[in-house]
N, C-alpha and C positions, 0 to 999 in steps of 0.2 A: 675153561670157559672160553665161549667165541671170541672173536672180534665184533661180529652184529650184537652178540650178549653184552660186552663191555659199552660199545658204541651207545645201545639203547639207556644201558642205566645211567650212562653220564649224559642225554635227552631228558632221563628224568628227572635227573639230578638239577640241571638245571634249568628246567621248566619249572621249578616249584617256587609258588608262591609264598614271599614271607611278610606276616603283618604284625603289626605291634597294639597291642589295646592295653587300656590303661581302666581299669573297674574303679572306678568313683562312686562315691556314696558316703552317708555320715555313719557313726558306728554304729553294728547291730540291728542292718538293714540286710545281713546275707552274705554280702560281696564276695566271701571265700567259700560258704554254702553252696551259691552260682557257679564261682569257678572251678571247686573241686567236683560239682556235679558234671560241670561239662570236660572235665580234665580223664576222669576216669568214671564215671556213673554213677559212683557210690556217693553215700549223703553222711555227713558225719553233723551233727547238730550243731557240737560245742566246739568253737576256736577259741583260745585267748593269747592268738601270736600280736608281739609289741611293736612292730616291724613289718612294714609290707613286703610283700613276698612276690617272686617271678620265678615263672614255669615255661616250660617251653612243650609245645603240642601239636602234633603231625596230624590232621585229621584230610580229608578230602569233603571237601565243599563243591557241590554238581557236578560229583566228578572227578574232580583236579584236586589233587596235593596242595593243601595249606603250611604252611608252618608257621603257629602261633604263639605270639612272645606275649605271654599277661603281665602285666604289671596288676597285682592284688594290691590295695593302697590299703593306707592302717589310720587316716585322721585322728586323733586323742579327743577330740570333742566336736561338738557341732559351729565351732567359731576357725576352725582349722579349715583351709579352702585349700586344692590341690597346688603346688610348686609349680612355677615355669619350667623347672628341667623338666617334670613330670609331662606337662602337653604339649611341648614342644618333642619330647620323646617318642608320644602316641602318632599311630595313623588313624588310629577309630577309638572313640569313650564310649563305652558303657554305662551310662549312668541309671544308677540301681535305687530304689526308694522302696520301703516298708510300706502297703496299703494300712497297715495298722498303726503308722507314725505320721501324724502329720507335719512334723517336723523336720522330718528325712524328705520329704516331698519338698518343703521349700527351700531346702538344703540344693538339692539340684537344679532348683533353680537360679541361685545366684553361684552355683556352678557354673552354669549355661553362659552367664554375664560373663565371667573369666576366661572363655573358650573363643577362638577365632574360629576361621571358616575350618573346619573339623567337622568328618562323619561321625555322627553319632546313633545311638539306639538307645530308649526308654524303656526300662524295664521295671512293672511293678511285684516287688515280690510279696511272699507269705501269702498266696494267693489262696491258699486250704484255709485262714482264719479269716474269715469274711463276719465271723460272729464280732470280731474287734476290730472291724474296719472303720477306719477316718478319710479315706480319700476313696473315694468314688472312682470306676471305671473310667467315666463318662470326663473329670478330671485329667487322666492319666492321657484319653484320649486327645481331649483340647491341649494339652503341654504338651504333646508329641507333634500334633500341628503345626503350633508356633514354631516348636525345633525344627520345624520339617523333616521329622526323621523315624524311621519306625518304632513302635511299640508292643508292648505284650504285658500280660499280667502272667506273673508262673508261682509256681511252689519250689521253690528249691527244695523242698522234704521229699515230692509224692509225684514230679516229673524229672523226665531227661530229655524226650525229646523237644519239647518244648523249648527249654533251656539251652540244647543246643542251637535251637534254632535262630535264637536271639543274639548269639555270635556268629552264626553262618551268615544272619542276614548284614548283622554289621561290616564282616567279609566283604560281601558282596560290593556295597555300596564303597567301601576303598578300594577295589580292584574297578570299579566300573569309573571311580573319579579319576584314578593312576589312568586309566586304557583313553577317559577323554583328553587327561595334559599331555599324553605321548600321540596322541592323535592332533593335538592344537598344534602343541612342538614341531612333529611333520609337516604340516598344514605350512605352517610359519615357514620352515626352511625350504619346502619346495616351491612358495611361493615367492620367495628371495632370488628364484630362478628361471622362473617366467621368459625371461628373455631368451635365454639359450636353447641354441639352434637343436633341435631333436633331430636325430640323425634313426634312419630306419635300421629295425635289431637285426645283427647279421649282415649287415651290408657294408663292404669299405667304402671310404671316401669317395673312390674312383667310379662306383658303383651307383652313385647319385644322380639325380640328373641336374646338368650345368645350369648355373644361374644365369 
C-alpha cells in the first residue's frame, strides 16, 4: 500500500463525523421498528427486548461519513420520562409517537419539558394505519413548530427511505449547530486579538516599512 494510500485513509479516518442520538418515545410507538429499519433496511415487527439497546452505524449523510451512536431506550410504562445520563449523553432526540396512540403524542410532549437546548426531530410513526389514527398530521405539524424542529409522519413497516431520512435530517441539524459554536469559539478568540499588530505574509521584520 502507498504512502498517499495510507495518508488519504487516515483523512478519512479522521474526517468522520460522530453523533450520538438517543430515540425516545413511550412503549410500543416503533422506536426499535425506526431504528432497525434505519440500521440495516429490514423491518422485523415484533421486539420484546427489557433493556435499551445501542448500535453503532456508519452511513454517509450528503456525502460525508457519519458514524451513529443510537441509544434505543426501553421506558416500562408511559409515567417513565427519559434519565439525565441519557440527554445529557445525546447530541440530537428523536422523539417518536404512534399516530394511532394518543397517548404516545402527549408522552413527547412532556418529553420536550425535560430536554434543554437540544436538536431534535418529530417523527410520527405507523403511518400505513391511518384507518386507527388519533392524532392528526396537521397536529404532528404544529408540535414540530413549537419544538422548532423537523418532522415527518413514516411507516416503519412499508418505508426506508423516508425513515432514513428523519435521522439524516436530525444529523444535519447537530453538525450545522457543532459548525456554528466552532465558528463563535473562533469568532471569540480572534476577536481577543484585535489588537495585535498584523505583520504582511512572507515578509520579515526588516522588510516593513519604519514607523
Amino acid at each position: 500500500m502507498s504512502s498517499n494510500t495510507i495518508r488519504g485513509i487516515r483523512r478519512k479516518k479522521s474526517s468522520l463525523s460522530e453523533i450520538k442520538v438517543a430515540v425516545l418515545g413511550s412503549p410500543g410507538v416503533g422506536k426499535t421498528a425506526l431504528t432497525v429499519r434505519f440500521l440495516t433496511k429490514r423491518y422485523i415487527g415484533e421486539y420484546d427486548h427489557q433493556a435499551e439497546m445501542r448500535y453503532k452505524h456508519e452511513v454517509l449523510v450528503d456525502g460525508e461519513p457519519v458514524l451513529f451512536e443510537i441509544l434505543d431506550t426501553c421506558p416500562k410504562n408511559e409515567d417513565e420520562l427519559p434519565q439525565n445520563e441519557t440527554l445529557n449523553w445525546a447530541d440530537g432526540c428523536l422523539l417518536v409517537y404512534s399516530i394511532t396512540d394518543r397517548k404516545s403524542f402527549n408522552y413527547v410532549r412532556r418529553v420536550k419539558q425535560a430536554l434543554c437546548d437540544i436538536p431534535l426531530a418529530l417523527v410520527g410513526n405507523k403511518g400505513d394505519m391511518v384507518h386507527l389514527r388519533q392524532v392528526s398530521t396537521e397536529e404532528g405539524e404544529i408540535l414540530a413548530k413549537d419544538f422548532e424542529c423537523y418532522f415527518s409522519e413514516v411507516a416503519a413497516a412499508e418505508q426506508v427511505t423516508q425513515v432514513a431520512e428523519a435521522f439524516h435530517e436530525l444529523c444535519r441539524e447537530v453538525l450545522s449547530i457543532r459548525r456554528k459554536n466552532k465558528q463563535s469559539l473562533l469568532d471569540r478568540m480572534l476577536g481577543g486579538k484585535s489588537n495585535v499588530k498584523a505583520y504582511a505574509r512572507g515578509k520579515s521584520d526588516s522588510a516593513l516599512p519604519k514607523e
